[in-house]
N, C-alpha and C positions, 0 to 999 in steps of 0.2 A: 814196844812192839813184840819184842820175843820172849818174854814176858807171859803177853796176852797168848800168842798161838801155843804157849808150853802149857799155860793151865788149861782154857780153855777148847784147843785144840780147835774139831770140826763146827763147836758148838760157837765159835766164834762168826759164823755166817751171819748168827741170827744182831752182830752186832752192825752189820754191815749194808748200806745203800743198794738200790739196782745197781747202779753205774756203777759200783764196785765188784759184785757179784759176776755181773756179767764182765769184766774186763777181766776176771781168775778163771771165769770159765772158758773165754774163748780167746785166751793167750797164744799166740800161735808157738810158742818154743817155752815151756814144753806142753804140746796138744795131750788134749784128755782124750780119749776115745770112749763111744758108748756103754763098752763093755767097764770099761773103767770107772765112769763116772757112776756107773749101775750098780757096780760091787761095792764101792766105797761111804755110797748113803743108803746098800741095803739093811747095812747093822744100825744107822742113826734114826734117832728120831722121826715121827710122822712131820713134826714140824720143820725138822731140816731138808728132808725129804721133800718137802712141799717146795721150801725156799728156794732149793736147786732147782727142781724139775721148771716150773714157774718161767724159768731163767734163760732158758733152752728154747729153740724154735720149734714149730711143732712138729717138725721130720725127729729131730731128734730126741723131743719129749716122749712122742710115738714108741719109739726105739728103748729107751733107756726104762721105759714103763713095762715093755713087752718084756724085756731083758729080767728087769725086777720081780714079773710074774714068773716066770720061766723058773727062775732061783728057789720060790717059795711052793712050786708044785713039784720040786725037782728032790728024793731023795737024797741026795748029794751036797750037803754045802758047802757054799764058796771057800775059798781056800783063804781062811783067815790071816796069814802069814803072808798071802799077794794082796791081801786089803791093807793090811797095816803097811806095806809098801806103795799103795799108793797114794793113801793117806800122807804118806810123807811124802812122797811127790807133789800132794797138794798145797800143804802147806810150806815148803821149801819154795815152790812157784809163788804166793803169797809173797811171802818172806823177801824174794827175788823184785818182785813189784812194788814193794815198798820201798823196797832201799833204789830203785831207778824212778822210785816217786812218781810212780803213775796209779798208785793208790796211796791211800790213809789206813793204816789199823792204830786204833786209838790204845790210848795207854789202860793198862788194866783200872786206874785210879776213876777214867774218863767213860767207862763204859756205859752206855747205856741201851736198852731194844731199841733197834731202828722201826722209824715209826713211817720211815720216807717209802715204802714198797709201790712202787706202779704196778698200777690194774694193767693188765696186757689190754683190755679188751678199750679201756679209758686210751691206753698208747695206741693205738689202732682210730681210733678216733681222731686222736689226734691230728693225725699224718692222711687219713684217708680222703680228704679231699686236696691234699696238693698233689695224688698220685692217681689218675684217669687211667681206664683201661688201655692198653698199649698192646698195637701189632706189630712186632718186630718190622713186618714186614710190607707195611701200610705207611710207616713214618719214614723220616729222611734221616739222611746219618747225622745231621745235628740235632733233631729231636731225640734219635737214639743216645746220644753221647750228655745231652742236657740232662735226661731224665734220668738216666743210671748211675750219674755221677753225683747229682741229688740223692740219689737213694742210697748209695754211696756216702755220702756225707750223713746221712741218718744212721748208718750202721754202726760207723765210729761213734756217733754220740750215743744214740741208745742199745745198739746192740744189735744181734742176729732175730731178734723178735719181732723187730721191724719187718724179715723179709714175711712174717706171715699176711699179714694184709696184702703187700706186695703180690706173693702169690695168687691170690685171686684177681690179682689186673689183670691175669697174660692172656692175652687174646688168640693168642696159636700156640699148637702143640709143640713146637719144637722148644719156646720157651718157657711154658709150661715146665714140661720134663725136665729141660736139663737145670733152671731154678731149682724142682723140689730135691731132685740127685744131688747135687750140689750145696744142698742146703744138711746133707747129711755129714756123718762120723766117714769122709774121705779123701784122697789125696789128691794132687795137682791132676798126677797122672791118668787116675782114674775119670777124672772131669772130661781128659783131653779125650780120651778113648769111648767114653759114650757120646761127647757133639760129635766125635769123627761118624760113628756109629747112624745117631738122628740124621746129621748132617747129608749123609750119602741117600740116606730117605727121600728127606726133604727136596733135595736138587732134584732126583729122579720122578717124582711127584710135579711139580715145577716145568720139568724140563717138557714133559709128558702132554700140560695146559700150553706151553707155547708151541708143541710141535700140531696139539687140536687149533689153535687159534691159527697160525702159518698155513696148516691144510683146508682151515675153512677163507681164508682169505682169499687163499690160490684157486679155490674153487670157485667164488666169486668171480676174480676177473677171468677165468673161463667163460664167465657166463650161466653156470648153474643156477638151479630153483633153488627155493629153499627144503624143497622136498629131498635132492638129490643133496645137497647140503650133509642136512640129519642123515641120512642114510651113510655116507663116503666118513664122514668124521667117527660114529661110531666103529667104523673101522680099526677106528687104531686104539679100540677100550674092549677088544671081543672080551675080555672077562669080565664086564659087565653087560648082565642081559638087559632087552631093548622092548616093549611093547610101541613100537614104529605107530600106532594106530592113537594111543595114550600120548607119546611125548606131541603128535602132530596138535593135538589136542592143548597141552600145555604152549606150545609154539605161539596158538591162537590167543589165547588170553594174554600173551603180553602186551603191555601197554605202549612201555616206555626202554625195549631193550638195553640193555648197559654189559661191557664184560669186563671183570675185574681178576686181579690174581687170587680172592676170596674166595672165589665158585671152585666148585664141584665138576668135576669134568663134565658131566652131564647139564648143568646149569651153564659152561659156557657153549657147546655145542648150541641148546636150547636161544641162547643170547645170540648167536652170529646164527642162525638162521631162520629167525624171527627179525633180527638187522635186514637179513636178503630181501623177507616178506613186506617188508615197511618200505624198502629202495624199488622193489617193484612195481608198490603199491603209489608211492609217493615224486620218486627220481629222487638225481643226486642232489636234491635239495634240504632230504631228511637227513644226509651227512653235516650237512655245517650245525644243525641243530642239535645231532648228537655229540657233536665237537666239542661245542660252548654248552654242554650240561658241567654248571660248577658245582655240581653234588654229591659227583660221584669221582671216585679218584678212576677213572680208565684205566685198562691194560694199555701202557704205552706200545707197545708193539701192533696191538689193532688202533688205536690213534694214530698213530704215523703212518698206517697203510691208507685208513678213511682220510685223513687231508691231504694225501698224494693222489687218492681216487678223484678227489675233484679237481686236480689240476693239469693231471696227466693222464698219459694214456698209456705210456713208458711202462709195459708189465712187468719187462726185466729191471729196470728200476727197483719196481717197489717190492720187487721177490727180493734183489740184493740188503734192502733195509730193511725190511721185516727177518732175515737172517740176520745182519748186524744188530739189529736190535735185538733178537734173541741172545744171541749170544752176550752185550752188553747188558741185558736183564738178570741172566744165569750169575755172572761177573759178582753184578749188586747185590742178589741173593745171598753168595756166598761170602764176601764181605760183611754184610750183616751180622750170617751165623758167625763170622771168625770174631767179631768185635765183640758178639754177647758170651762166646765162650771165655772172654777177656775179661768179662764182667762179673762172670760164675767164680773164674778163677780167684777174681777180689774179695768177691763177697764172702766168698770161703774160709777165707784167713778170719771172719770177725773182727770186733771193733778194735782189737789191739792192734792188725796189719791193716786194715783195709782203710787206703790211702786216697782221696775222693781226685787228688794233683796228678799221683802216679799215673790213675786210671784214665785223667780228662788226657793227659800226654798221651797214655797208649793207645787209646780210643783214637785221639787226631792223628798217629800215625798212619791209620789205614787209608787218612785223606792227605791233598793234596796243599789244602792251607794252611797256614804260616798259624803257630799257636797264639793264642793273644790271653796271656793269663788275668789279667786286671781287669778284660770286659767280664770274662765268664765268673770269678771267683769275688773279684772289687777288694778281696784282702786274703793275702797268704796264710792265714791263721782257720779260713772256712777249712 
């Protein structure tokens, strides 16, 4: 083994598997950094150059590419004397992986080009139909903790290239962003400081749809039209302008009203007073129908107000649970974010740290059931 890394040095990559490649590159102790890994194959070969890059996610391919342009329009060259230092940081981390035998470097006598290279786009293939588009915020906390723990478990076998495919699952912005941040050259800390960042967005956003849904509901059991409706709700959106003449317009062509946490402030305003126009039009008979629609996942906070509308009459009542249930909505919201910023944090360390057991334990933290490792896992070794 020391042997091979003394003759052939950097050029020993080319003797070397994915799953080995990838487990030097994303070693959590000691971490490469973009700039690092940039300077160190800007003097190698096209072909080594390729090998690494290849190897990397694409936030950090991105990065390490721009970095490498940057050098070669740059009168100034890299500082030869910080390359040959990290060059031996690279291959001393080798060195370190083989002797705790979580890689193979073959003997000089045994060498041969490795012929085994995965196609990114073939590994992508692979995996892209066990992993369906996902709402952070649309799934329950066991489908969140199933699915990221699965991806999880893909990271340690193949790598951080996995999460490229990934990335194109995410169905809302919050997890969008803090996956591709996260998928880059940075620290714990930094992870924790942009969710806080999204985070405070996100709930504000959120909190904003359940105070339109609470004041169209309240307005409802006043007794309101649905003209008076549209009109009171865009209230609480003055910085978005209104053509009252247009939205009444949209009002009318709905068919089938539904309101969901997906909408658009103005898509649920449009939904609760096109609901009024249908109750007006129909009675409280159009509620049990909109009840038992299994199609659409509802805003539980207007579900629980429309199934107390046909039972009671109790206004103060269903103002109290439509508060409760906001508030327990806000709760769930933010529970979510806290678990996927749990999840950034995993998948960040790459397939050398990232623990698919640690993360299923931290994830069932945030809930209130007992862990049960043998249904979810079936064997300590996944």
């Amino acid at each position: 083994m020391f042997e091979t890394l003394k003759k052939h040095g950097f050029n020993c990559f080319k003797y070397f598997d994915t799953w080995t490649i990838r487990t030097i590159l994303e070693n959590d102790k000691p971490r490469f950094t973009n700039i690092e890994i940039s300077q160190v194959i800007f003097y190698e070969s096209e072909e080594i150059q390729s090998i690494i890059l290849k190897n990397l996610n694409k936030v950090r391919f991105n990065k390490v590419r721009e970095l490498m342009a940057s050098y070669k329009n740059s009168e100034n060259e890299t500082d030869k004397t910080r390359v040959w230092k990290i060059k031996r940081k690279v291959l001393k981390s080798i060195q370190m992986l083989a002797m705790q035998g979580k890689i193979i470097v073959p003997d000089c006598d045994s060498l041969s080009l490795n012929q085994n290279y995965r196609n990114i786009d073939e590994e992508a293939k692979d995996i892209n139909d066990d992993f369906p588009v996902i709402n952070l915020f649309k799934s329950s906390f066991k489908e969140i903790i199933n699915y990221w723990v699965t991806v999880c478990h893909h990271v340690r076998v193949n790598g951080q290239p996995t999460l490229n495919i990934i990335l194109d699952k995410m169905a809302d912005e919050y997890c969008s962003k803090l996956l591709e941040f996260s998928m880059d050259d940075i620290k714990e800390y930094d992870i924790k400081m942009f969710s806080k960042k999204l985070q405070l967005n996100e709930v504000n956003k959120y909190r904003k749809k359940l105070d339109i849904i609470k004041r169209g509901i309240s307005l409802m059991l006043k007794g309101l039209g649905y003209d008076e409706i549209l009109f009171e709700c865009y209230k609480l959106i003055p910085e978005i302008p209104v053509d009252h003449n247009h939205e009444r317009e949209k009002i009318k062509s709905l068919t089938d009203p539904f309101v969901t946490d997906g909408m658009d402030y103005s898509e649920i305003i449009r939904n609760i007073a096109a609901f009024k126009m249908f109750i007006e039009k129909d009675g409280l008979i159009y509620i049990e129908k909109f009840i038992e629609n299994p199609n659409v996942k509802q805003n539980q906070c207007f579900i629980a107000a429309m199934d107390l509308l046909i039972t009671t009459n109790e206004y103060g009542v269903i103002k109290k649970v439509i508060e409760n249930k906001k508030q327990a909505l806000i709760r769930e919201f933010m529970t979510k974010m806290q678990m996927f910023e749990a999840v950034c944090i995993t998948l960040n360390k790459g397939k050398s740290s990232a623990n698919p057991h640690l993360l299923y334990a931290y994830l069932y933290s945030f809930l209130p059931d007992a862990l049960n490792w043998k249904n979810y896992f079936g064997s300590p070794n996944v």
